[in-house]
N, C-alpha and C positions, 0 to 999 in steps of 0.2 A: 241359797240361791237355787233355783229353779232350771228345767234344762236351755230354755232362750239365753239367760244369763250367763251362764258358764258357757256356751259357744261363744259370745260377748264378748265375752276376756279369755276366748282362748287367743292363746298365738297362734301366727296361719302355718298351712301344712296341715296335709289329711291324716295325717297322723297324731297330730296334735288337737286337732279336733276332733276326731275317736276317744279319742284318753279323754277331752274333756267330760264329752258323753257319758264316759264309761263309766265315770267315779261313781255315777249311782249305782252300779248293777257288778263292777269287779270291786272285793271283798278282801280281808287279809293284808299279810305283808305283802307289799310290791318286790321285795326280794326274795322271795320264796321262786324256789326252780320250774313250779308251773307258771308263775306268771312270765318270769323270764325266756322261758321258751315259747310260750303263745305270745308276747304283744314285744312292737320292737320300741329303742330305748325312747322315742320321742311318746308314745303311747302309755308306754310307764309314766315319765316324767309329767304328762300332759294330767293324769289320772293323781299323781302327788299333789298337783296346782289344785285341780280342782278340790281335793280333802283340804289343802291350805285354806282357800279360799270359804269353803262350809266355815271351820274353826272360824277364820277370821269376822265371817259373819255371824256366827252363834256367838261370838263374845262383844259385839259392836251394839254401844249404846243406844244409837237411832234404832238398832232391828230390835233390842229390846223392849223399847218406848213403843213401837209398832206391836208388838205382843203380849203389852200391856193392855194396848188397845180393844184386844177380840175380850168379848162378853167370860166372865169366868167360869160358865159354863163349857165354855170347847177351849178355854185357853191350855188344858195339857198337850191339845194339839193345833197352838197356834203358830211356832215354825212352821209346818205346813202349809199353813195358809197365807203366812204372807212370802214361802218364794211364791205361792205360784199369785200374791197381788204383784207383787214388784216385777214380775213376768209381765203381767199383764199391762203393767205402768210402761212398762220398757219396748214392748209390744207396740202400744197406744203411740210411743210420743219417739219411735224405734229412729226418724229422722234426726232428733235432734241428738242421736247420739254415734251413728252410724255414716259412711259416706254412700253404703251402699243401698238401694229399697229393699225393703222389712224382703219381700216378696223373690227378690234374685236372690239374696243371701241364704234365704231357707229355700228356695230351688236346689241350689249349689248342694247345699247340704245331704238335701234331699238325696240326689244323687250318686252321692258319697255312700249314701249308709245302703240306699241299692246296690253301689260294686263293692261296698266292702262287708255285703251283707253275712258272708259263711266266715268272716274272719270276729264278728261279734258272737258274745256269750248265750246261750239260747235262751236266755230273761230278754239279753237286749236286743235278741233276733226280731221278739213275737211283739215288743214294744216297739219296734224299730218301723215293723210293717205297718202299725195303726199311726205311728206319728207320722208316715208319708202321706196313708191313705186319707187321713183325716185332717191331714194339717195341723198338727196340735200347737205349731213354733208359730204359724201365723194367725191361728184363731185365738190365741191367748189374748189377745187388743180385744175383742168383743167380751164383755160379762158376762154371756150366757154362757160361752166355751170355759168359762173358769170355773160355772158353779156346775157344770157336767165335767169337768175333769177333779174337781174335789169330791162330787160325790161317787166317780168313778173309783177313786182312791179309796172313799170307804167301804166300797162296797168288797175290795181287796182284802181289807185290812180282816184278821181274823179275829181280832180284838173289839172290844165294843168303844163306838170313837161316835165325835161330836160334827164328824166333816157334812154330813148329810146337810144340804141347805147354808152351807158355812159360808158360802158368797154373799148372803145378805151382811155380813159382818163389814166387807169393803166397803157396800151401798150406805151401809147406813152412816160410817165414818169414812167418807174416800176423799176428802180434799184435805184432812190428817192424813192419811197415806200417802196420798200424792207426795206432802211434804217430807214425809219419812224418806220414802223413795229419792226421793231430787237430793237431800242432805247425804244418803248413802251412797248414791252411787259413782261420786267422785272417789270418795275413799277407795269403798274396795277395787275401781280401776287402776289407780294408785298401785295399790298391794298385790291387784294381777302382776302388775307388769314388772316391778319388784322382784316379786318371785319367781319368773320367767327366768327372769337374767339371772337368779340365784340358782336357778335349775337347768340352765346351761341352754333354754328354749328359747326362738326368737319373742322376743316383746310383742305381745297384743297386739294387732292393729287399731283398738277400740281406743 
């Protein structure tokens, strides 16, 4: 899952959606004495869900069949590509899953990671400023914002990778995706909110 996704299912509390955030950019054991003294325990917990969450989705059928799907030419990097389709699905159709619009929910957000901007890791400081400035949680609904954020990705990546133009892969299969999407994401909301309550954090609102 992708960054729209995991705010999705986090549970509410700025803190908890921090930690969801966070899973991609804090590393290591969460019991290790730096993280315990830099993030407080809803931020930890929230940062566990989200690795739950990854796992549960890297082993789930439907996302495999989706990843089945991409050309086998870039399929060593197709994880990649479909959080950020199912982002972009979720993004698209963010109504029928949400009570709140796509647009105040990533406001809110927004200005969360502005005041809680010195309390993030300096990866997710310099990532934090381009996802306000540019909208990345709300431009994921248009196509064009996906195949400038995959190719943005590879241009990161120091490895030689398939992401370049990798959005024509949705296009050319997207009403297969769509259905991948729609069959997943009952599931893993499911298993968020599961693990919430097994990690002691309020239940998703999602």
């Amino acid at each position: 899952m992708n960054y729209l996704a995991h705010l999705y299912l986090s549970p509410p509390g700025e803190d908890a959606m921090l930690g969801s955030l966070l899973g991609d950019f804090v590393k290591g054991p969460l019991t290790s004495a730096e993280v315990s003294k830099q993030y407080s325990t809803d931020i930890t917990r929230a940062i566990e869900l989200h690795r739950r969450i990854d796992s549960f989705t890297d082993a789930h059928p439907v996302v495999t069949a989706s990843r089945n799907r991409v050309s086998s030419g870039r399929r060593r990097f197709a994880g990649v590509m479909i959080d950020m389709f199912y982002d972009h699905f979720l993004a698209k159709y963010w109504d029928e899953f949400h009570h709140r619009p796509l647009d105040a929910f990533t406001a809110d957000f927004y200005r969360l990671l502005q005041r809680r901007h010195t309390a993030l890791p300096e990866r997710a400081q310099r990532a934090a400023r381009f996802m306000v400035e540019l909208d990345w949680l709300g431009s994921y609904a248009q196509l064009e914002a996906v195949d400038t954020a995959l190719n943005r990705m590879s241009q990161r990546l120091r490895r030689t990778n398939t992401l370049i133009d990798s959005a024509e892969e949705l296009e050319h299969n997207y009403a297969a995706f769509e259905r991948d999407f729609r069959r997943f994401m009952p599931d893993v909301t499911d298993f968020a909110k599961t693990c919430a309550c097994r990690l002691s954090l309020p239940r998703p609102t999602a």
